[in-house]
C-alpha positions in Angstrom: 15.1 16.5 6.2 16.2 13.9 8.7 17.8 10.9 9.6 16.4 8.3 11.7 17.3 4.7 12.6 14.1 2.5 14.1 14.3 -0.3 16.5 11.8 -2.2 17.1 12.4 -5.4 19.6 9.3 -8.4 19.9 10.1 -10.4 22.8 8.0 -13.8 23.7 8.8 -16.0 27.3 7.3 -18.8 27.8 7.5 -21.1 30.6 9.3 -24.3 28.9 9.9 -24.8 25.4 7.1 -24.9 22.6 6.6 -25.3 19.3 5.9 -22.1 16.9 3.3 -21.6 14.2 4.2 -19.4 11.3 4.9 -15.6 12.5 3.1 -12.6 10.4 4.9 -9.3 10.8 4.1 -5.5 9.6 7.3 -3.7 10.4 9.0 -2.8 7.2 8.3 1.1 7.0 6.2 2.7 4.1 7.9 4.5 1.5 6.6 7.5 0.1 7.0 11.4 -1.1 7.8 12.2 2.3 9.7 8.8 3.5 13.1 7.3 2.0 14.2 3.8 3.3 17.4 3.4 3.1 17.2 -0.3 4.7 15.9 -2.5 6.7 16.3 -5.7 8.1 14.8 -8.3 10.5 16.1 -10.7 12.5 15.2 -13.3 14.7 15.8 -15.5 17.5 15.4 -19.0 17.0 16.3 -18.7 13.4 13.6 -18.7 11.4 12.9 -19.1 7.1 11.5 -16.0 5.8 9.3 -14.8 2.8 8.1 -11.9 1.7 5.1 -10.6 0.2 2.5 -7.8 -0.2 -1.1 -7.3 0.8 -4.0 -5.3 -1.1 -2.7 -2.4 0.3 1.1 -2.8 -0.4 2.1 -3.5 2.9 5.0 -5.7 3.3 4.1 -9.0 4.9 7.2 -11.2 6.3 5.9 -14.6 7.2 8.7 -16.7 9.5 8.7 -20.5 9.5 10.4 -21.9 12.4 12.7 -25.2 12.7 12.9 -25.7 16.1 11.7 -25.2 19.8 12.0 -22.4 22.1 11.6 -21.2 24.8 12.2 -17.3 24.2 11.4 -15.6 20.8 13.0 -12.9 19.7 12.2 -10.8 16.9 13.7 -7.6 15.8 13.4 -5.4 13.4 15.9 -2.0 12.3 15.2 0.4 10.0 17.6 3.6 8.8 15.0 6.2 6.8 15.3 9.6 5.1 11.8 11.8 6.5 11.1 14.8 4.8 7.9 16.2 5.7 7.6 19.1 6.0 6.5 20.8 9.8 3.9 23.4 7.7 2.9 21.1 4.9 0.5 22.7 2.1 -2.7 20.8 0.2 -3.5 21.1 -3.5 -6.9 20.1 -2.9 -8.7 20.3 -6.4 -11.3 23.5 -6.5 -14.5 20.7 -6.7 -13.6 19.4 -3.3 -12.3 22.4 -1.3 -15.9 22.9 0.3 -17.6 20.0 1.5 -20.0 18.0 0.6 -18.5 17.0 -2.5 -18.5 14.0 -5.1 -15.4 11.7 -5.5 -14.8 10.9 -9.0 -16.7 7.7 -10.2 -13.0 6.1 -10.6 -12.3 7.4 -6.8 -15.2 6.2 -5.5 -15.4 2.7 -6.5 -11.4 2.3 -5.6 -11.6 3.5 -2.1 -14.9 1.2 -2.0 -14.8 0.1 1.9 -12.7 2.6 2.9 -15.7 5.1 2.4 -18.3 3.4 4.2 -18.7 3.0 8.0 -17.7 0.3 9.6 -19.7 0.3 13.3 -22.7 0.1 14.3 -24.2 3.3 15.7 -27.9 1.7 15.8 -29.1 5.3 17.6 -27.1 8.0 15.6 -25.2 9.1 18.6 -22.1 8.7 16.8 -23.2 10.5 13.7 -25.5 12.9 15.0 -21.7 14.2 17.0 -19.8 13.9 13.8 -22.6 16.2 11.8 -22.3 18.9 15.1 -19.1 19.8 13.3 -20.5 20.7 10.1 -21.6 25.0 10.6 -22.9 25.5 7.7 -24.1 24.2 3.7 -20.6 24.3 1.7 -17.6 24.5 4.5 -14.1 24.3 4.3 -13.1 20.6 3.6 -9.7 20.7 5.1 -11.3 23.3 8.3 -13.8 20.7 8.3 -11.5 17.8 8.9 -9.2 19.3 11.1 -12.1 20.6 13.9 -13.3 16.8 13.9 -9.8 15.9 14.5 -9.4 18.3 17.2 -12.5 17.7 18.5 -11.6 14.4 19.4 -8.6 15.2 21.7 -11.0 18.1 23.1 -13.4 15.3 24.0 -11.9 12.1 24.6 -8.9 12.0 27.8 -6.0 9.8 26.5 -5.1 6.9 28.2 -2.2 4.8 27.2 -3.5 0.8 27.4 -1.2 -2.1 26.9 -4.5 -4.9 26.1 -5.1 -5.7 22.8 -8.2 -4.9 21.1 -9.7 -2.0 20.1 -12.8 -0.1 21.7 -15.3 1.0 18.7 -16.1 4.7 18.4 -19.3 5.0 19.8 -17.6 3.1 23.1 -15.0 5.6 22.9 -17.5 8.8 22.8 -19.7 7.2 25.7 -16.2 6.6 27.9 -14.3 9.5 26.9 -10.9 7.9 27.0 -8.8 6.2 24.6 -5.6 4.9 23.3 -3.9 6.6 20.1 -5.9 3.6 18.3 -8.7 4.6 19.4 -8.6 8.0 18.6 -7.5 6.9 14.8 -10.5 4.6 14.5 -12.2 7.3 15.8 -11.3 9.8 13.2 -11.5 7.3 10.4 -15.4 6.4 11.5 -15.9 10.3 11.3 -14.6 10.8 8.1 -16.6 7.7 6.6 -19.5 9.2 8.0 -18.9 12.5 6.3 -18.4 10.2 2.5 -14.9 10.5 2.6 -12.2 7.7 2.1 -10.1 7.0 5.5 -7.9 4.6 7.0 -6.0 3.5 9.8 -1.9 3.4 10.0 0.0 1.9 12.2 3.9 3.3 12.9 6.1 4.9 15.0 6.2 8.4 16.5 9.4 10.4 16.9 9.4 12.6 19.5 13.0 13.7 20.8 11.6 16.1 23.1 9.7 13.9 24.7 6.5 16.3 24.6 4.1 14.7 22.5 0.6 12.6 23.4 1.5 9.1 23.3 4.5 9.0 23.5 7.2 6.8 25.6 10.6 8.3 24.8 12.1 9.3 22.1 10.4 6.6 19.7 7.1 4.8 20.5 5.1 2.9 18.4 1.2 4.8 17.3 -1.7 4.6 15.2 -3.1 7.8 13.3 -5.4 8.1 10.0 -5.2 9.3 6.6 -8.2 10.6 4.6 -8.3 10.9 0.8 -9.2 14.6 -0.7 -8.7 14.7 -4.3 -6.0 16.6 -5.4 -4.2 16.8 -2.3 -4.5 12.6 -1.9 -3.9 11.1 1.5 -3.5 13.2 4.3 -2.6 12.4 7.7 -4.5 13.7 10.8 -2.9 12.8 14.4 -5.9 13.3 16.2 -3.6 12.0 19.6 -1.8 15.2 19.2 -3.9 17.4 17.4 -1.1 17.4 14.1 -2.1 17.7 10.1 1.1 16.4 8.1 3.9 13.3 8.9 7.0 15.5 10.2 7.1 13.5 13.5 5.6 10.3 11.9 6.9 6.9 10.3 3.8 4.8 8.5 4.7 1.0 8.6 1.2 -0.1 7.7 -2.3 1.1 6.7 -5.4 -0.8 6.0 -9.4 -0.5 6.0 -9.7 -2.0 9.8 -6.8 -1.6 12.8 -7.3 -5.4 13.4 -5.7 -5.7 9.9 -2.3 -3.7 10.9 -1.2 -5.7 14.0 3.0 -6.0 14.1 3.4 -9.4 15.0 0.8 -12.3 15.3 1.6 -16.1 15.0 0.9 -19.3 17.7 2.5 -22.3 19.5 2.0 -25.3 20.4 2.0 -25.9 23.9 -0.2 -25.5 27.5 -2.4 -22.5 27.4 -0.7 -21.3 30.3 2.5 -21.3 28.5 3.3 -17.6 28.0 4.7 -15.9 30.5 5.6 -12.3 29.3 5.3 -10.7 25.7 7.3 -7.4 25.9 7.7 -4.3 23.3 10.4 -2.0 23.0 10.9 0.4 20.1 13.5 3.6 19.8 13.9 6.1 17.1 16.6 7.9 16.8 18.4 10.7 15.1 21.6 10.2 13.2 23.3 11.6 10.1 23.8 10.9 6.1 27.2 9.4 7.0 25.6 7.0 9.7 22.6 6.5 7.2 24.5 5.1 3.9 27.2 3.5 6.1 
């Protein structure tokens, strides 16, 4: 168990003052078995109104309305959690899917519905043909299976950290053989698909205190990773950046079907095109104690 405080900081420049459309943002953290929030709160420069809502997949959308022009926009969200992954977490995969290929259940398979079918076009099978180079034999180890395609990618693909936005799409990634931590996830995710098995893409925050980890910044950085659905065991995360199964060093803010769907902040303004000067990201995570958490 551990204690952790998030900062993330949004900062927009612009060169004279404009006028802001409404603001979408993903940064409330996901709670689950293995994450406690213990609050959060976001605030923003100009002032802003705020509402709050939830998408298909339960991610918390805060839209901000603003009332005036500005020149600088600030937004920032802090978070004070509770993780308690474990570092050597365990699966109760159900005995029909501990060797793969196996059937979801009817109920399974029509909820994960997109989330179980690929999403990019591999119009030669180069993709697929080096996802199924994984599979040794008729009736394998599902989690084995999983984790060598995961590993795989990290053997194959150099990582390259890369500030643009956008995403490249698996097969790009395989012919290149570099990638961001999104693209590795995407990567992973496509695999999976391909292999009939429910995946998607989370967005977060990686604590690293050491400093050691792929991806990483600092102590806190923001990352993408995957989870894929095995029955009995549920959603399990794969880090396919730094070759990790479990969520010890991880803090989910967001998941969804498509990495396009998971961006932190997006919104517009009204002004010359040219307006923007600088949009700037800074996140930390650090370490603290129960007192400092419920204080």
């Amino acid at each position: 168990m551990v204690f952790l405080e998030t900062v993330h900081t949004t900062t927009y420049r612009y060169r004279s003052e404009v006028s802001l459309g409404p603001h979408r943002m993903m940064l409330r953290p996901r709670e689950s078995r293995d994450l406690h929030l213990l609050s959060h709160d976001v605030s923003l420069s100009p002032a802003a109104e705020l509402s709050w809502a939830n998408d298909v997949s339960g991610n918390v959308i805060t839209t901000a309305t603003f009332l005036q022009p500005t020149a600088c926009l600030r937004i920032e969200s802090r978070a004070r959690i509770e993780l308690t992954a474990s570092p050597s977490p365990g699966f109760a995969i159900a005995p029909a899917a501990m060797r793969w290929p196996f059937l979801y259940s009817g109920d399974d398979w029509t909820d994960l519905g997109a989330l179980a079918m690929p999403q990019y076009p591999d119009p030669e099978g180069h993709f697929s043909r080096w996802v199924e180079g994984f599979v040794y034999g008729w009736r394998t180890d599902t989690l084995s299976l999983l984790m060598d395609i995961s590993d795989g990618i990290s053997d194959r693909i150099s990582y390259q950290s890369r500030e643009t936005e956008g995403t490249q799409s698996p097969l790009e990634t395989l012919h290149r053989g570099w990638g961001s931590c999104r693209d590795f996830a995407v990567m992973l995710a496509e695999a999976a698909r391909i292999l009939k098995f429910g995946a998607r893409i989370v967005s977060g925050y990686l604590f690293d205190p050491r400093e050691s980890l792929v991806g990483s910044t600092g102590p806190g950085s923001t990352h993408a990773w995957t989870e894929i659905y095995v029955p009995g065991a549920g959603w399990i995360t794969f880090d396919p950046t730094n070759r990790s199964v479990g969520a010890r060093n991880l803090i989910p803010v967001a998941v969804a079907r498509d990495v396009r769907q998971i961006v932190p902040v997006s919104g517009s303004f009204i002004g010359n095109s040219d307006a923007l000067i600088e949009m700037a990201v800074s996140v930390t995570v650090t370490a603290g104690s129960l007192n400092q958490a419920s204080s």
